[in-house]
C-alpha positions as CSV (number, residue, x, y, z in Angstrom):
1,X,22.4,-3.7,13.2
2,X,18.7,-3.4,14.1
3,X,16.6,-6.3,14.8
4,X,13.3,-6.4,12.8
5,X,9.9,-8.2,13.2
6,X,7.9,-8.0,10.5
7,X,4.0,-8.8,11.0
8,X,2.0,-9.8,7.6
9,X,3.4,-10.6,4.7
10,X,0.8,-10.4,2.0
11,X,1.0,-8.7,-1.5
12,X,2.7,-5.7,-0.4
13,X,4.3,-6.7,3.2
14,X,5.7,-9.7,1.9
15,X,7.9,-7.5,-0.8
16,X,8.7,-5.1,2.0
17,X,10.0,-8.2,4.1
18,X,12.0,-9.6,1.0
19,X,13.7,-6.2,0.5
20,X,14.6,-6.2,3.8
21,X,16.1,-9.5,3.9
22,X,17.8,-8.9,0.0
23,X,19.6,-6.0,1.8
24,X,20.5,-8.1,4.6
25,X,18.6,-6.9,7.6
26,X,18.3,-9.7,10.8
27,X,14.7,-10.5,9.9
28,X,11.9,-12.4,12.2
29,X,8.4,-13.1,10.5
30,X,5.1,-13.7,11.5
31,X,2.1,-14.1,9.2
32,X,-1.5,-15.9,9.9
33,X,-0.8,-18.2,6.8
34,X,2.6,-20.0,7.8
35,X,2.7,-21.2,4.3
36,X,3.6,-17.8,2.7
37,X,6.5,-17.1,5.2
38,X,8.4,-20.4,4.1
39,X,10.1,-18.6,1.7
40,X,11.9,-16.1,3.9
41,X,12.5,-19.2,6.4
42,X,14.6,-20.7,3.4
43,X,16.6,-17.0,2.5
44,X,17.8,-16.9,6.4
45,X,14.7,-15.4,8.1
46,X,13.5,-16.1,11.9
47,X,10.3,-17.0,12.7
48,X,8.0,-16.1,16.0
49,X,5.1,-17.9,17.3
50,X,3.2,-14.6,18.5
51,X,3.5,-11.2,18.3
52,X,4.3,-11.1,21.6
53,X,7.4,-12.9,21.4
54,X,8.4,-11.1,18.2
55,X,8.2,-7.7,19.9
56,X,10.9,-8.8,23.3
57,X,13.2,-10.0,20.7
58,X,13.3,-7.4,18.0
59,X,14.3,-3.6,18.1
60,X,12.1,-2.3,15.7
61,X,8.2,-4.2,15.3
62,X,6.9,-3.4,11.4
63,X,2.7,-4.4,10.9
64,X,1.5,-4.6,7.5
65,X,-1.8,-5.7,7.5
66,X,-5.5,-5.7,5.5
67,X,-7.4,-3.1,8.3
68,X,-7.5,-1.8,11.3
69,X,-8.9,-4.3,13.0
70,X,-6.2,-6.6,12.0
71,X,-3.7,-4.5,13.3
72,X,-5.6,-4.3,16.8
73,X,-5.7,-7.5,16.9
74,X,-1.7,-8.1,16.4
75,X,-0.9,-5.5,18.9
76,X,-4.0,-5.4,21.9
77,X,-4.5,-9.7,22.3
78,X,-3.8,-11.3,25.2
79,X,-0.2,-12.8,23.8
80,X,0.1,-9.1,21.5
81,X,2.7,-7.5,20.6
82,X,1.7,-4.3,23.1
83,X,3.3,-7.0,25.7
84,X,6.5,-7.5,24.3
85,X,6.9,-3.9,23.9
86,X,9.7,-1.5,25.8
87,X,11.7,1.1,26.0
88,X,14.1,1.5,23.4
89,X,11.7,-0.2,20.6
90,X,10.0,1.3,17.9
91,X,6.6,0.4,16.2
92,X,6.2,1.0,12.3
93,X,2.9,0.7,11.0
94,X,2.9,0.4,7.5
95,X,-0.6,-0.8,6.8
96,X,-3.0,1.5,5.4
97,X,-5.4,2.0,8.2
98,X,-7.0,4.9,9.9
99,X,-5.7,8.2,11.8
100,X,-7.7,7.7,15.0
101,X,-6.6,4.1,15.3
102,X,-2.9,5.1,15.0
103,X,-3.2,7.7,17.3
104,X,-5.2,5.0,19.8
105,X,-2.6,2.2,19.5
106,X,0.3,5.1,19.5
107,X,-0.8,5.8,22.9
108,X,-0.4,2.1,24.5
109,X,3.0,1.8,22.5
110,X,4.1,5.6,24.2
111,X,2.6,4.0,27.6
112,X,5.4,1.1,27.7
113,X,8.0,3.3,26.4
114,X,8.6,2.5,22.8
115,X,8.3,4.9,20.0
116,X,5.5,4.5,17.3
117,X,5.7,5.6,13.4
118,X,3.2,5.4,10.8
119,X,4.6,4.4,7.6
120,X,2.5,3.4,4.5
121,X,4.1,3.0,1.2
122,X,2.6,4.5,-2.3
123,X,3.9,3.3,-5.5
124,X,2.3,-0.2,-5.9
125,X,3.1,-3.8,-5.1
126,X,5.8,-3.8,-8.9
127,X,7.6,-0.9,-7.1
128,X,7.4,-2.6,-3.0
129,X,8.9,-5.7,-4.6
130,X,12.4,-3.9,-6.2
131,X,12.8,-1.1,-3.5
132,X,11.8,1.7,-5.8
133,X,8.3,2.6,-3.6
134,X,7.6,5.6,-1.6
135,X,7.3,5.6,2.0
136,X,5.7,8.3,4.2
137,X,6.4,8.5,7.7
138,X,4.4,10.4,10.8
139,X,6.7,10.1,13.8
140,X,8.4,12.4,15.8
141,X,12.0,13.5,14.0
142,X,13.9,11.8,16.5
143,X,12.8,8.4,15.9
144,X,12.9,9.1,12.1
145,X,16.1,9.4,12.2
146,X,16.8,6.4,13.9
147,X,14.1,4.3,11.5
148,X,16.1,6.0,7.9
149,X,18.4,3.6,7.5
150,X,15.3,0.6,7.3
151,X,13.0,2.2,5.3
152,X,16.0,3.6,3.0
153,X,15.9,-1.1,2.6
154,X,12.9,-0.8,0.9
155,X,11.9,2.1,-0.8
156,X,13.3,5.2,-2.6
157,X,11.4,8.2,-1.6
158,X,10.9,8.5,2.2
159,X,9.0,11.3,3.2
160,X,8.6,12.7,6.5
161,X,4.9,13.9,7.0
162,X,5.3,15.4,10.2
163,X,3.5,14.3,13.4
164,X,2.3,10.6,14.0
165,X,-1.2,10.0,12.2
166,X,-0.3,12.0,9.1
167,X,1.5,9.8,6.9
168,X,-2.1,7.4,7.3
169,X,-4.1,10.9,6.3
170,X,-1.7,11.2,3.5
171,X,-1.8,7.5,2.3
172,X,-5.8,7.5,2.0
173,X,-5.6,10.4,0.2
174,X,-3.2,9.3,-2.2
175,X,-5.4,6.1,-2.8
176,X,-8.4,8.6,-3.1
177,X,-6.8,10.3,-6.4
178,X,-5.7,6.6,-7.3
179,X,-9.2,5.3,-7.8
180,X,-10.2,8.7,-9.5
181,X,-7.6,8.1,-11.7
182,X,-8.6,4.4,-12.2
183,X,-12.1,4.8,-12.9
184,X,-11.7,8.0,-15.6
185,X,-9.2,5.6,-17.4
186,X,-11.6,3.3,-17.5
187,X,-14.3,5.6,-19.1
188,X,-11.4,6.7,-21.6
189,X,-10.2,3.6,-23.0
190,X,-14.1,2.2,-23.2
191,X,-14.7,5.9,-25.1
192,X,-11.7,5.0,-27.3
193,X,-12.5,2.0,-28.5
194,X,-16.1,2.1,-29.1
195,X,-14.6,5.4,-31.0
196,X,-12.7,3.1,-33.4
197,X,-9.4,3.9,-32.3
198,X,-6.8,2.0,-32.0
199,X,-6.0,0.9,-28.2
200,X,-2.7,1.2,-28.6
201,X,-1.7,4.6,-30.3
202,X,-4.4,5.7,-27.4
203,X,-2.2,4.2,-24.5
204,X,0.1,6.4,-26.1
205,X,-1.5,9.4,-27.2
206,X,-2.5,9.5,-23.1
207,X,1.1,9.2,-22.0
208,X,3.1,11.5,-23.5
209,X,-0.2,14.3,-23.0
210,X,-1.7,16.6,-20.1
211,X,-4.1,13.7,-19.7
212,X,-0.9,11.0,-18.0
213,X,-0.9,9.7,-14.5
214,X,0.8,7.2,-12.9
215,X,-2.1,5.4,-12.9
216,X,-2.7,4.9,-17.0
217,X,1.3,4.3,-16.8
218,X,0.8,1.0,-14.6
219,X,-2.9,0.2,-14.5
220,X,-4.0,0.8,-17.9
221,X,-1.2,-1.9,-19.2
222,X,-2.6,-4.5,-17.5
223,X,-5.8,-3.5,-18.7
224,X,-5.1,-3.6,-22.4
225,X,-3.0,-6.4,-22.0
226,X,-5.6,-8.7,-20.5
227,X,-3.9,-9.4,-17.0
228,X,-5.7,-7.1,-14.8
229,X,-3.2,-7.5,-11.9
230,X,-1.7,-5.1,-10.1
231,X,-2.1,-7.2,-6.7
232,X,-4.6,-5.0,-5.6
233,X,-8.5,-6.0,-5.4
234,X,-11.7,-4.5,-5.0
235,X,-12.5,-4.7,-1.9
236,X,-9.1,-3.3,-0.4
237,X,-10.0,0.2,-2.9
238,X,-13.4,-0.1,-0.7
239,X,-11.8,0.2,2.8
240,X,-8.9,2.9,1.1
241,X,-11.9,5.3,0.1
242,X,-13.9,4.2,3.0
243,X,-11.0,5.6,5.2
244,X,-10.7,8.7,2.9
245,X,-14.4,9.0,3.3
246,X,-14.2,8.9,7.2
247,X,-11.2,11.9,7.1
248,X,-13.6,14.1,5.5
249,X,-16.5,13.5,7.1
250,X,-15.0,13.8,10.9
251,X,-13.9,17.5,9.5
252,X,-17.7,18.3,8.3
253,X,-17.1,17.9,4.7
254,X,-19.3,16.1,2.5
255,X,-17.8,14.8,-0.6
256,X,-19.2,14.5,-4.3
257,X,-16.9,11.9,-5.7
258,X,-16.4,9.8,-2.9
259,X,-19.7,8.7,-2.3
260,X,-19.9,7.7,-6.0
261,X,-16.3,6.1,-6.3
262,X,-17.7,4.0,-3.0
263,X,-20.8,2.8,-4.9
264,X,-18.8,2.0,-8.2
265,X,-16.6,-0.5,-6.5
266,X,-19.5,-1.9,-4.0
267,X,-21.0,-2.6,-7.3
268,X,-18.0,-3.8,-9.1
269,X,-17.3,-6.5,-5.6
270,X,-21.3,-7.6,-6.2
271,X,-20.9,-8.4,-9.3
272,X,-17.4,-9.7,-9.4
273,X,-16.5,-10.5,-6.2
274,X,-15.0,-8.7,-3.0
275,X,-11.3,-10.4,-3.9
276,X,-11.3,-9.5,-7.7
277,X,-8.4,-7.1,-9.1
278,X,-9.5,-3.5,-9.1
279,X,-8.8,-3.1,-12.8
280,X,-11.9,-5.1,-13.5
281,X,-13.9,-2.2,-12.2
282,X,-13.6,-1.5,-16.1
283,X,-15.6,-5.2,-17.1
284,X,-18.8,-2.8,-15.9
285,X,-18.3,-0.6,-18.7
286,X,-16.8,-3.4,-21.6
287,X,-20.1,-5.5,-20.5
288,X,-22.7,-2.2,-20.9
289,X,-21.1,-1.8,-24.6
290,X,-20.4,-5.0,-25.8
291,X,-16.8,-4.6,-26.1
292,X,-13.6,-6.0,-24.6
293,X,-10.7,-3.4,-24.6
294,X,-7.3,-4.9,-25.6
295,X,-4.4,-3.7,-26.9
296,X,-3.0,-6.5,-29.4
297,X,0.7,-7.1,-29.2
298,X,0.7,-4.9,-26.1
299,X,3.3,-6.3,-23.7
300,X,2.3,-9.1,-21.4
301,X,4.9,-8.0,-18.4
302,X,4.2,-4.3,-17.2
303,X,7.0,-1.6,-18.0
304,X,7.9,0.5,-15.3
305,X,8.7,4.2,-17.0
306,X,9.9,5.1,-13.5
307,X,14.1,4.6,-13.7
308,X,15.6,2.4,-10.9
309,X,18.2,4.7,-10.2
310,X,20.7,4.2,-7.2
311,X,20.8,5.9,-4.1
312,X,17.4,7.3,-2.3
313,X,15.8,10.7,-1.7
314,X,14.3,11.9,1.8
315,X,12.3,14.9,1.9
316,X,11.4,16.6,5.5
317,X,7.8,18.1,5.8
318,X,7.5,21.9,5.0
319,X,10.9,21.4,2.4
């Protein structure tokens, strides 16, 4: 059995780790906040006092962190995980984080012989916590192979992108149509209800129509049922478009919507703060009109359409 080290357990990492340790996988954790990693201390988890010493004792190192810089730190400080690195190991890095940076860091971990992967997951933090999330993976097919069986652990759709530094290309831009998505609900539900209909035949009227997404399936329930919380916030959409930004502008194109989504949400964290839940991007628009859009009797607990069906489904680029 593989040995695992897993590095930041936050909103998503930290139901990564748990499916990890549910399915029974010889776990070490790290986190800045020791607090958080009690739990998995209690369910049979390892701990390590620096990345460092995580990376000599596990076989496979998994980051999950809030940037880039977060990540550099973990792997490039003086006790980092870059030291306890070898031949043999592998380094997942499942944040959501830049191409170039990858492809940087992938260079020192290829320099003492490991192997590294980028692997973000898509799906959102209901879907991380019972397995049932999509994972991307740039890596060469070799050490895909070897990493299947872990990331089979936590989600359900595992994609191989190809070459390393594509699966981070493809996360951004999947969290680029995310916020699109997000933002047009928004103007559609405040258009509904200052239409006089009612907000809950619209939820849906949208969901069985050509005007769905995954996005009014999740987000727009916990806007119209008052919670707002999809464990994501505001200022986390800023770095995902920011990234998505940067992809487009190191290729020479300059982008309509992203410019505006950017301003939207810099707005939305001035106004509301940097750490408030994305789906409060749509208080700009209630607060403009004077309304407050609520579905009543809508269902407190979010309902995931998407089956939890058995079994998982791997997909090889070009297939």
């Amino acid at each position: 059995m593989l040995k695992v080290g897993f590095i930041g357990l936050g909103n998503v990492g930290g139901k990564l780790a748990g499916s990890l340790l549910r399915n029974g996988v010889d776990l070490t954790v790290r986190d800045l906040n020791a607090d958080i990693a009690q739990p998995f201390l209690d369910a049979g988890a390892k701990w390590a006092d620096s990345p460092r010493e995580m990376a000599e004792q596990v076989d496979v190192l998994i980051t999950c962190l809030p940037s880039p810089a977060a990540s550099a730190m973990v792997m490039e400080a003086e006790d980092g995980a870059l030291a306890g690195l070898g031949a043999g190991k592998i380094w997942a890095e499942m944040s959501t984080t830049d191409k170039d940076e990858v492809l940087r860091l992938g260079d020192k971990v290829k320099a003492v012989g490991a192997e590294p992967v980028d692997c973000p997951v898509s799906g959102g933090c209901h879907r991380a916590a019972t397995g049932n999330i999509a994972i991307f993976a740039g890596c060469e097919r070799s050490t895909f192979e070897t990493l299947l069986p872990l990331l089979t652990k936590m989600g359900r759709r595992i994609l191989h992108t190809g070459e390393l530094g594509s699966a981070s290309v493809l996360k951004v831009v999947t969290n680029y149509l995310a916020t699109a998505n997000l933002l047009s609900v928004c103007e559609a539900l405040v258009t509904s209800k200052i239409a006089g209909m009612d907000m809950n035949t619209t939820y849906e009227a949208i969901r069985i129509s050509s005007g769905n997404s995954f996005v009014h399936e999740t987000e727009s329930q916990v806007i119209l049922n008052g919670s707002r919380d999809i464990s994501f916030t505001m200022d986390l959409v800023c770095k995902d478009i920011g990234l998505f930004n940067d992809v487009a502008n190191r290729a020479g194109l300059e982008l309509e919507l992203g410019s505006m989504f950017q301003r939207i949400f810099e707005e939305g964290q001035e106004k509301y703060g940097s750490r408030e839940l994305s789906p409060n991007i749509i208080r700009r628009l209630e607060e403009k009109m004077g309304v407050e859009v609520l579905a009543p009797g809508f269902p407190a607990e979010m309902v995931d359409d998407e089956p939890e069906e058995p079994g998982y489904e791997v997909q090889v680029k070009g297939r």
